[in-house]
C-alpha positions in Angstrom: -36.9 -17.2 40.8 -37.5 -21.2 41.4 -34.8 -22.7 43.6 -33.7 -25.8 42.5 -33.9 -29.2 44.8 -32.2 -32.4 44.7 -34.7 -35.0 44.3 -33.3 -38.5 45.3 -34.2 -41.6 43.3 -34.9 -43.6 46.4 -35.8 -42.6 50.1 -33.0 -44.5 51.6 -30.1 -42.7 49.7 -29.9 -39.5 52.0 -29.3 -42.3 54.8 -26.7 -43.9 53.2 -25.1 -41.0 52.4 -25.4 -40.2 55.2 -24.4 -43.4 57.3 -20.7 -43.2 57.0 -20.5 -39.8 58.8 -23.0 -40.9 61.8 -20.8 -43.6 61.9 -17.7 -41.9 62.8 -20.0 -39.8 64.8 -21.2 -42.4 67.0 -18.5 -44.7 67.6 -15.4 -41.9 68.4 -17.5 -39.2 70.0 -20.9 -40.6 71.5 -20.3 -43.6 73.0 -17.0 -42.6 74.5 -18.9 -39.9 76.2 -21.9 -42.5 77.3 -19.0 -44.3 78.8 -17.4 -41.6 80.4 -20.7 -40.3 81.9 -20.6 -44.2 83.5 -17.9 -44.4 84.7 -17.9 -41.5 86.3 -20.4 -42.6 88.8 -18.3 -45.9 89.1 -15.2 -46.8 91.6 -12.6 -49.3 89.5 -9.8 -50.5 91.2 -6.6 -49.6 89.1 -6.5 -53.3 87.1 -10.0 -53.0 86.3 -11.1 -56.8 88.4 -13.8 -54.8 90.0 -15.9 -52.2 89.4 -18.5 -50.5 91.9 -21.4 -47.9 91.5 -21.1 -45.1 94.1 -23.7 -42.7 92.4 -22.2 -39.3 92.8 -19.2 -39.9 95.4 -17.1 -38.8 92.8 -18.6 -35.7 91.9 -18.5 -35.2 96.1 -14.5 -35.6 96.3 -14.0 -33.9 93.1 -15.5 -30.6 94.4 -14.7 -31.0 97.9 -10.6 -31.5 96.4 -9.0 -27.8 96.9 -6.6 -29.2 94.1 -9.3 -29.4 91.5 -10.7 -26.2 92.5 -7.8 -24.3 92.2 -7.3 -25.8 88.4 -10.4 -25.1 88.0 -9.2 -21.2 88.5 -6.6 -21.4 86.5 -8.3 -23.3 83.8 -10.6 -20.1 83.6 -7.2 -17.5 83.6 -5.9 -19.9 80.7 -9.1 -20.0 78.2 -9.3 -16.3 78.7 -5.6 -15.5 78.2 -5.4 -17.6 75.6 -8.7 -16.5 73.6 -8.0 -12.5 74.2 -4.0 -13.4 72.9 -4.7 -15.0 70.0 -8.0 -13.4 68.8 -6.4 -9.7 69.6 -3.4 -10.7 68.0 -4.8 -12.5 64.4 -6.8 -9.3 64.3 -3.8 -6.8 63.8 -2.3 -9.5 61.6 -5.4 -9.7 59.1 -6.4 -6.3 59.0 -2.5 -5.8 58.3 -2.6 -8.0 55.3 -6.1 -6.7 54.4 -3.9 -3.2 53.4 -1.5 -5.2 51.4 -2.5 -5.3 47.4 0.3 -8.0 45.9 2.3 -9.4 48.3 -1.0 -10.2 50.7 -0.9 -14.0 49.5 2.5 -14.6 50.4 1.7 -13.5 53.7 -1.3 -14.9 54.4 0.5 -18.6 53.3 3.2 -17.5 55.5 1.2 -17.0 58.8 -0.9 -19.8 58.2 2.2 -22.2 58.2 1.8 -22.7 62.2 -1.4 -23.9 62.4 0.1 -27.0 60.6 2.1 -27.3 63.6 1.5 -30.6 66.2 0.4 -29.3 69.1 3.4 -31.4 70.9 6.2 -29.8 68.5 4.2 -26.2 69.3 5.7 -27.3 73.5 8.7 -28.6 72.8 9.1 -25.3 70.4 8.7 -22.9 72.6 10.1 -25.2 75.5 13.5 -24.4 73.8 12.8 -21.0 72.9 12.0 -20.7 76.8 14.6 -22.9 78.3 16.4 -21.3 81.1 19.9 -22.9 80.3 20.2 -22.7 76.9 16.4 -20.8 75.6 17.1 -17.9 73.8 14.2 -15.9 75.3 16.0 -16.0 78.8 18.9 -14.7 77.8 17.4 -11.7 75.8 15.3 -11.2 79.4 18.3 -11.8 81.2 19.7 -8.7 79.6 16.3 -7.0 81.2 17.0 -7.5 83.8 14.1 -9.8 84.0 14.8 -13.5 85.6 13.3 -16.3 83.8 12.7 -19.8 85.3 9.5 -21.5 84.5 10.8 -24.5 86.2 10.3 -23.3 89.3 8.1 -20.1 88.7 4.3 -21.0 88.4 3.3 -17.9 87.1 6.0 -18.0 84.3 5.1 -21.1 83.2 1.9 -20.3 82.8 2.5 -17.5 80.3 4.7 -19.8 78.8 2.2 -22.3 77.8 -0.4 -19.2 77.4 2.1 -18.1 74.6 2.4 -21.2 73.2 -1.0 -22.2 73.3 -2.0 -18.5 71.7 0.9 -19.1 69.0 -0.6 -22.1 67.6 -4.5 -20.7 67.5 -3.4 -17.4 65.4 -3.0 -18.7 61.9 -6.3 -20.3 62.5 -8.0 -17.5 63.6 -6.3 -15.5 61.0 -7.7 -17.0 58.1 -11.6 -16.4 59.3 -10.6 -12.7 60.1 -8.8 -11.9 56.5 -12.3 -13.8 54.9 -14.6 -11.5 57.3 -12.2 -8.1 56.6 -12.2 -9.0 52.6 -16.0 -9.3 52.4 -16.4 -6.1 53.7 -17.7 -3.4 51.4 -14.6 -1.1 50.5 -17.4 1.8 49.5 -18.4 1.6 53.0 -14.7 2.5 54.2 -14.6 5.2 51.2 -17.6 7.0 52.4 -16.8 7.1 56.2 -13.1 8.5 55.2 -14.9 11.3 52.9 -16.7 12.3 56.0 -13.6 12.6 58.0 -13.5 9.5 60.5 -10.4 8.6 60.9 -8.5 4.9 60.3 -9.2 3.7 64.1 -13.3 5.3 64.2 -13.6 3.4 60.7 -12.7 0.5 61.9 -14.5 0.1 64.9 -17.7 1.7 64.0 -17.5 0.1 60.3 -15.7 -2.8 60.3 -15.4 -4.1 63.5 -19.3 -4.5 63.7 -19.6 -6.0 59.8 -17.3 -8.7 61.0 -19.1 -9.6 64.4 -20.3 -12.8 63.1 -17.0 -14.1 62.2 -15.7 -12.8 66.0 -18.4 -14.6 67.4 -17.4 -18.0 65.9 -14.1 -17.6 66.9 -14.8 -16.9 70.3 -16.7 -20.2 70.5 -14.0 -21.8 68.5 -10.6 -20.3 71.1 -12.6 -21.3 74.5 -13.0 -25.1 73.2 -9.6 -24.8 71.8 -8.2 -23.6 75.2 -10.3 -26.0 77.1 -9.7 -29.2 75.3 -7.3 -29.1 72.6 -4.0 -27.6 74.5 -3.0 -30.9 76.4 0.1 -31.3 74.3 1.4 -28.2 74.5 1.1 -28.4 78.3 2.2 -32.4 78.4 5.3 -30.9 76.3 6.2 -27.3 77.6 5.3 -28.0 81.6 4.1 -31.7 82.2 1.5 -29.4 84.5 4.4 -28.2 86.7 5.9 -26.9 88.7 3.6 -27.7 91.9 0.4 -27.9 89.7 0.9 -24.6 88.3 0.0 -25.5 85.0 -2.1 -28.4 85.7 -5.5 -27.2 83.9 -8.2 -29.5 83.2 -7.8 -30.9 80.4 -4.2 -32.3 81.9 -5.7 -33.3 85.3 -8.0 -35.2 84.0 -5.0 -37.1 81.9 -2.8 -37.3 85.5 -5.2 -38.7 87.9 -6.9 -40.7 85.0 -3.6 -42.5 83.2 -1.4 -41.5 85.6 -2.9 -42.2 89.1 -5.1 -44.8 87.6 -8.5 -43.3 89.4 -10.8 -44.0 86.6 -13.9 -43.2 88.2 -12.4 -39.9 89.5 -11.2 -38.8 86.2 -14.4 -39.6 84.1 -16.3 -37.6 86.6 -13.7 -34.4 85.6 -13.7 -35.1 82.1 -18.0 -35.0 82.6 -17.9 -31.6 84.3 -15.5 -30.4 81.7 -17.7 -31.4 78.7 -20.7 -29.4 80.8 -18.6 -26.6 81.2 -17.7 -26.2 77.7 -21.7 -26.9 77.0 -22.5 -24.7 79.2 -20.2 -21.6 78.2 -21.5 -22.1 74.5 -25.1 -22.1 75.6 -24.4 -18.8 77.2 -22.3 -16.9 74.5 -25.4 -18.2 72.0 -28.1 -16.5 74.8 -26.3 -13.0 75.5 -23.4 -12.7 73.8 -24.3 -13.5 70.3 -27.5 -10.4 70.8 -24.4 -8.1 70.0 -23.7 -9.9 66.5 -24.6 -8.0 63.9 -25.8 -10.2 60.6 
């Protein structure tokens, strides 16, 4: 069987094609990570009249801060929360639909609906929900017997922006596991239930494993996502309170950049975070990805 190929009239139109996109490429997403990478080994006084290279001094007072290091800690608690939440939770939810026959559109369009969602309306959403004067999650846990104040309790504000943050990344991850649980071979499924395994064996001996490479995107996908993309939701549901609770990363790099106005300081975070994120994605591609089954 002969494969056709696109033969272009001239040797410059896959360039120009192709110029637009490099473009875009270049201009929002290289060269402001050239310029952070230099001015992170810069000190700028907070007008910007003068700027000085220190070499690494920065990366020095960055790992020698305790603060950094402990968001740095709960940075890690966050992605992992938030990639286990939303990944475990989408799951159930596709292979739920997956069952249904008519109504599984309907659904699926349903679910998918919060994706769509700003992540600043996702805080300020589930800052209401959460509110301790007037939320109506409190008063539900009130009748617990459980206490809620996230205002002044670090550890429930960071489940709240875990939730919230989890919340927003299901329909996504929702639509990749419906794709990967429909492309399945339902013969496969037949066969295994004539032999006698049961729904939960099927699934993780037959399914589960068929679907690896879609679980393996996502898990790349959810650990950027937590990493980089969940400063609204924190900006709206905690503002990184209280006491630095929820001050990950991705927000303290926004505080002492915008907000304290230490440039040089906050280039240097927003540097370790992009090598990080490099770095984690490296490693799930070296080990993790031997488990993926194509």
């Amino acid at each position: 069987m002969q494969t056709k190929r696109t033969i272009f009239p001239s040797k410059l139109l896959p360039y120009i094609l192709l110029a637009p996109q490099l473009a875009v490429t270049l201009i929002f997403f290289i060269w402001p990570a050239l310029q952070a990478v230099k001015s992170s080994f810069e000190r700028e006084d907070p007008f910007g009249f003068r700027t000085t290279f220190i070499w690494f001094d920065n990366y020095r007072r960055i790992f020698a801060d305790p603060n950094y290091l402990s968001s740095l800690g709960r940075t890690a608690i966050f992605a992992i929360s938030v990639t286990l939440l939303s990944m475990a939770i989408s799951l159930l939810l596709a292979v739920a639909v997956n069952r249904l026959l008519r109504s599984g559109k309907v659904y699926t369009t349903l679910l998918v609906w919060p994706y769509a969602v700003a992540p600043v309306v996702v805080g300020i959403l589930w800052w209401f929900i959460f509110n301790p004067s007037i939320g109506l999650a409190p008063y539900i846990l009130r009748g617990l017997g459980i206490s809620w104040n996230h205002r002044i309790d670090g550890n429930q504000a960071m489940i709240l922006i875990i939730i919230a943050a989890a919340w927003k990344q299901i329909s996504y991850n929702f639509l990749f596991f419906v794709a990967g649980l429909q492309s399945v071979p339902q013969s496969l499924n037949e066969a295994a239930a004539i032999d006698g395994a049961g729904p939960f064996k099927r699934f993780w001996t037959i399914i589960f494993p068929l679907i690896s490479p879609t679980t393996f995107f996502l898990l790349i996908i959810n650990i950027n996502y937590a990493m980089f993309d969940t400063f609204g939701i924190v900006d709206a549901t905690t503002s990184g309170g209280p006491a630095q609770a929820t001050n990950i990363l991705v927000y303290k790099v926004y505080t002492d950049g915008v907000l304290n106005l230490n440039i040089g300081s906050s280039a240097a975070q927003s540097v370790i975070l992009m090598l990080i994120v490099i770095a984690l994605t490296i490693v799930q591609f070296r080990f993790v990805e031997r488990r993926v089954q194509y």
